[in-house]
N, CA, C and O of each residue as an XYZ file, in Angstrom:
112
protein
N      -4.469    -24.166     -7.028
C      -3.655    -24.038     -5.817
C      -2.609    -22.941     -5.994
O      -2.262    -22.683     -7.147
N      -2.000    -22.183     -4.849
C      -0.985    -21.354     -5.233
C      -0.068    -21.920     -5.373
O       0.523    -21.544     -6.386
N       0.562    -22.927     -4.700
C       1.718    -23.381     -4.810
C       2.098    -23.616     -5.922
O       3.182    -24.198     -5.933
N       1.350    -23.261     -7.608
C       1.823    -23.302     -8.773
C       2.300    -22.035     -8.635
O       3.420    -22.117     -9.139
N       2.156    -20.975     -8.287
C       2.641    -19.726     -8.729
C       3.962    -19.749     -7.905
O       4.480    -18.637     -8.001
N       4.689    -20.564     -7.152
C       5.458    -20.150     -6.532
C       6.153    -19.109     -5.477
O       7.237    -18.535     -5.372
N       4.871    -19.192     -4.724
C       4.643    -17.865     -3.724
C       4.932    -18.812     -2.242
O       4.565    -19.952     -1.958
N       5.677    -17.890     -1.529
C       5.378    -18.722     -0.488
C       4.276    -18.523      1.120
O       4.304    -17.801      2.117
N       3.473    -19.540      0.634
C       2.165    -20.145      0.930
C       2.215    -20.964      2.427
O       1.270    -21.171      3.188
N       3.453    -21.302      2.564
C       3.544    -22.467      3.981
C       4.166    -21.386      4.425
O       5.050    -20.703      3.906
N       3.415    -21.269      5.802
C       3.815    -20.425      7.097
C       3.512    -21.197      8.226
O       2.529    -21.936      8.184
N       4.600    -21.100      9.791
C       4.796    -22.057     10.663
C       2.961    -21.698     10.923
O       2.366    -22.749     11.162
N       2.236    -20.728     10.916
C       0.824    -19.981     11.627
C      -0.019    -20.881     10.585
O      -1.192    -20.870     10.957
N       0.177    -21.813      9.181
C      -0.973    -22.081      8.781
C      -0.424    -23.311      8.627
O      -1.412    -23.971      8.306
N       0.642    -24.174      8.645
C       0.620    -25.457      8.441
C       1.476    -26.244      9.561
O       1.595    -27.469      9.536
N       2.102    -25.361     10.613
C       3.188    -25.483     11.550
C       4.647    -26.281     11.422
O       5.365    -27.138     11.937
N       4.502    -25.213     10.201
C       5.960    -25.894      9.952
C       6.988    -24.621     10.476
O       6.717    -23.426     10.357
N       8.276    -25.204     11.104
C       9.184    -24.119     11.543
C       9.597    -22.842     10.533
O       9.642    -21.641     10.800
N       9.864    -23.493      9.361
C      10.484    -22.612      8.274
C       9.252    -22.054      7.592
O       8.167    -22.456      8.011
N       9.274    -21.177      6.592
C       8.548    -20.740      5.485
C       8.832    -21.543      4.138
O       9.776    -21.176      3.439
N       7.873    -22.864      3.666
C       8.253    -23.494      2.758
C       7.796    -22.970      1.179
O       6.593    -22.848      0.948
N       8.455    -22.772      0.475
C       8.116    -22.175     -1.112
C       6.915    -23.252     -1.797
O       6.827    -24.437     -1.475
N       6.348    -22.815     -2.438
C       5.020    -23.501     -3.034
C       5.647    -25.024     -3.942
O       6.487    -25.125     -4.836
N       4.878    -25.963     -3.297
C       5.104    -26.747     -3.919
C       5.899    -28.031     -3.405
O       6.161    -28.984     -4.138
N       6.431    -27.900     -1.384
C       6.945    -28.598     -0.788
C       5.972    -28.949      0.125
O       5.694    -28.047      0.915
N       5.343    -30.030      0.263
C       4.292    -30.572      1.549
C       4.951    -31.276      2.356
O       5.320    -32.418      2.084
N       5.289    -30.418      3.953
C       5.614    -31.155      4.761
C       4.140    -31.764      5.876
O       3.106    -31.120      6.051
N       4.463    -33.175      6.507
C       3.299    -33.443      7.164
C       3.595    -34.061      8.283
O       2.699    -34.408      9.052
């Protein structure tokens, strides 16, 4: 998964979250 590398991976366009979350926070 990337979210080990610490990239940020959560964008509102691929998981619809408002913010840009850093690898490794699952909002649902």
């Amino acid at each position: 998964v990337r979210s080990m590398k610490g990239l940020l991976l959560t964008f509102p366009t691929t998981t619809g979250v408002r913010e840009p979350q850093t690898g490794g926070v699952l909002v649902s």
